[in-house]
C-alpha positions in Angstrom: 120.9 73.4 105.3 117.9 72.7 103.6 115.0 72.6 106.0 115.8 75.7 107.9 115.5 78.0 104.5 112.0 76.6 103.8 111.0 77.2 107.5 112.3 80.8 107.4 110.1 81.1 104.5 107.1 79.5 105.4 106.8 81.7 108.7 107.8 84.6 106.6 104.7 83.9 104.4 102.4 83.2 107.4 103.6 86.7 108.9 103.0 88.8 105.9 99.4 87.2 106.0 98.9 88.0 109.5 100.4 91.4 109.6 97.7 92.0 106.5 94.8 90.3 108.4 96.3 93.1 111.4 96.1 95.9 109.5 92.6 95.2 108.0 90.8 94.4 111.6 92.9 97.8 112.6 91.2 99.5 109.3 87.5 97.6 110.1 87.7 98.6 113.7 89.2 102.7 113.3 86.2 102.9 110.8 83.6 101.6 113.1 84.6 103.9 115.6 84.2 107.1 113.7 81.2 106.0 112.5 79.9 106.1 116.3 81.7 109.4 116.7 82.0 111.6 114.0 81.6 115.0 115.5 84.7 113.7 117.5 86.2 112.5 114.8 85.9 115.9 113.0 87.7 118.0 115.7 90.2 115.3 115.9 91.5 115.8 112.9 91.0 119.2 111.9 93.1 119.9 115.1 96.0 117.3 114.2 96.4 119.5 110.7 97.0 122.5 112.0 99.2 120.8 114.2 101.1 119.5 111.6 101.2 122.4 109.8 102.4 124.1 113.1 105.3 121.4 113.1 106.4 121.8 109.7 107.1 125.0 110.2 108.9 124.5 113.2 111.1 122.2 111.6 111.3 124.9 108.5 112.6 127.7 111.6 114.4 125.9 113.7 116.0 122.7 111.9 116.4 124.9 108.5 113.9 122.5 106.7 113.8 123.5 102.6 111.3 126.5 102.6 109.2 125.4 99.8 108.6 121.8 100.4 107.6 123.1 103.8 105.4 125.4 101.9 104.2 122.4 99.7 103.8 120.5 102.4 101.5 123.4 104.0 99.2 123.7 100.9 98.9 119.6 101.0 97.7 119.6 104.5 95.4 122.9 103.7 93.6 121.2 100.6 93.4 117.9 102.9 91.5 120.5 105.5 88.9 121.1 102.1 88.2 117.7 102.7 86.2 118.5 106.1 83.5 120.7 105.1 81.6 118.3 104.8 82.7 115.2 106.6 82.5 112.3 107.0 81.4 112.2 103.3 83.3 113.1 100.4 82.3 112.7 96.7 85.0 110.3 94.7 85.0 112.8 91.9 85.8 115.8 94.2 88.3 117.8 92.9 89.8 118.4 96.6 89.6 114.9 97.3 91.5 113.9 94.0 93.7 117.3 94.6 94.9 115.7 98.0 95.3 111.8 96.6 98.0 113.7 94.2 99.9 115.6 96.9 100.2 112.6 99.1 102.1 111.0 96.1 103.9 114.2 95.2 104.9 115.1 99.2 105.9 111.2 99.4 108.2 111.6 96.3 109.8 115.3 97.1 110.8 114.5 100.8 112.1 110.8 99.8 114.2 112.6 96.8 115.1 115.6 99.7 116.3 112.8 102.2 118.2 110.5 100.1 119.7 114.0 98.5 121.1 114.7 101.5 122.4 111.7 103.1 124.3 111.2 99.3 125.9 114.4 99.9 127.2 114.2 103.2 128.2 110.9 102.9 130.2 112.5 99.8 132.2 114.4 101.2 133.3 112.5 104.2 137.2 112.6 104.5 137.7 109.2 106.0 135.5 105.5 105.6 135.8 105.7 109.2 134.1 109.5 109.9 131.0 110.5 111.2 128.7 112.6 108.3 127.2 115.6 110.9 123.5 116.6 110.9 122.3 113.3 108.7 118.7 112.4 110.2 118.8 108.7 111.5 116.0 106.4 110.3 114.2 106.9 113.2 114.0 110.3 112.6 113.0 110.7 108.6 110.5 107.5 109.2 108.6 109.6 112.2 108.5 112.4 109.8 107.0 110.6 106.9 104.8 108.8 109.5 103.2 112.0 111.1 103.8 115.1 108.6 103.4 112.9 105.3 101.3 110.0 105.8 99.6 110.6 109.2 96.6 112.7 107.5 96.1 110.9 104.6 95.8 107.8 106.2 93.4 109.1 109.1 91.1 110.9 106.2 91.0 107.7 104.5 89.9 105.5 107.4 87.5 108.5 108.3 85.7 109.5 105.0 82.5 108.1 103.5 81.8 107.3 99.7 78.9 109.6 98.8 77.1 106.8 97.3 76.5 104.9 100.1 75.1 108.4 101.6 71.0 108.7 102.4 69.3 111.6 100.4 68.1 114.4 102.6 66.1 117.0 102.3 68.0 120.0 100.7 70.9 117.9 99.1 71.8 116.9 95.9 69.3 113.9 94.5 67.0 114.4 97.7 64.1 113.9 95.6 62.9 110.3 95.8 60.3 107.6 94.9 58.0 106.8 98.0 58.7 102.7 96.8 62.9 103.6 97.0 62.4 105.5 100.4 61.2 102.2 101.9 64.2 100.4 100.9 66.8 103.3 101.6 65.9 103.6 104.6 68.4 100.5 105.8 71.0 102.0 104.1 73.9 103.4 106.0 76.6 105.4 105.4 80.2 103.2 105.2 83.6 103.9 105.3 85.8 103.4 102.8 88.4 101.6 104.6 85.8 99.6 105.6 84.0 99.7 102.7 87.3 98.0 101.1 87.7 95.5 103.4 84.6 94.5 102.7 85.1 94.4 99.1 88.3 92.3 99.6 86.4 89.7 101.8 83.9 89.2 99.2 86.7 88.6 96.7 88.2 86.0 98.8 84.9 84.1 99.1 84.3 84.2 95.5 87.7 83.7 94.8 87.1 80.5 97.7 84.0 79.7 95.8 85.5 78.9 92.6 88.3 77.0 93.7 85.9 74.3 95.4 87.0 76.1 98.9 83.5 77.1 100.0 80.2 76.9 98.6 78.8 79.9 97.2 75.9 80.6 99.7 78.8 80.5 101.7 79.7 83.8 102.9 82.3 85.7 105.2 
């Protein structure tokens, strides 16, 4: 066969571009919304990390989870809480912000290594090809706790936070002092996402990107 291989990956290609074109209309769209509704949005979220924390140590109690990641995992989702004092906006330079970009990497890495660990182990000491290893987690099961007590925080902050530079100066907050000529031209400013504020970004790429190749002219704009 030599045409079916080249259809399986042309549609292959064509869904990787529309899952990505999915996820960033998801990304575009979440953002918009808690721009309309940030108070919301606030209680939202502070509510689904206690929650989480609540689960985790559930899982540490009842399903005899490892008592320090749990406690790791605890601290992360505390430090992501930081984050909300002052939401939706959140300084890139933070040291809670760049305190909770680390622990998503470092939660991501201990639980895979925990996981993997112990499906290794049972799996080693399994009698028989043809035996069962007891209390191994399925796929299902370590993928929905990745997605809701590792990932499920993270991602919602980032959808949810604003850069600080795309943040008006008020009265009583830092650099609120400003020139009566720059007032006039802040003042159409708004406050953006940064999941939105990278899709964005990556639009603008493509039409440069478009541009250049002879694709689109350069007044030409998404």
């Amino acid at each position: 066969m030599w045409i079916l291989p080249l259809v399986g990956y042309l549609g292959s290609i064509l869904g990787f571009c529309f899952l990505t074109l999915a996820i960033a209309s998801g990304l575009y769209y979440l953002s918009e919304l808690v721009e309309e509704h940030t108070v919301l949005a606030k209680r939202l979220l502070t509510r689904l990390i206690y929650a989480v924390i609540v689960l985790q140590l559930l899982l540490c109690i009842v399903d005899r989870f490892p008592f320090w990641l749990t406690i790791l995992g605890i601290v992360s989702h505390v430090v992501y809480l930081g984050n909300m004092r002052r939401f939706p906006f959140v300084k890139l330079s933070d040291p809670l912000f760049i305190a909770s970009c680390v622990l998503v990497l470092v939660n991501h890495w201990v639980w895979f290594r925990h996981f993997s660990g112990h499906q290794q182990r049972a799996y080693q000491n399994m009698s028989s090809f043809y035996d069962t290893p007891d209390n191994v987690p399925t796929f299902t099961e370590i993928a929905s706790y990745f997605g809701l007590c590792v990932w499920l925080i993270p991602f919602a902050l980032f959808v949810s936070l604003s850069a600080s530079d795309n943040v008006l100066p008020t009265m009583g907050s830092e650099g609120a002092s400003i020139s009566a000529a720059g007032a006039d031209a802040s003042k159409n400013r708004r406050s953006q996402g940064m999941a939105k504020a990278l899709v964005d970004n990556i639009r603008a790429l493509m039409a440069q990107v478009g541009a250049m190749a002879g694709w689109k002219k350069p007044e030409d704009r998404f």
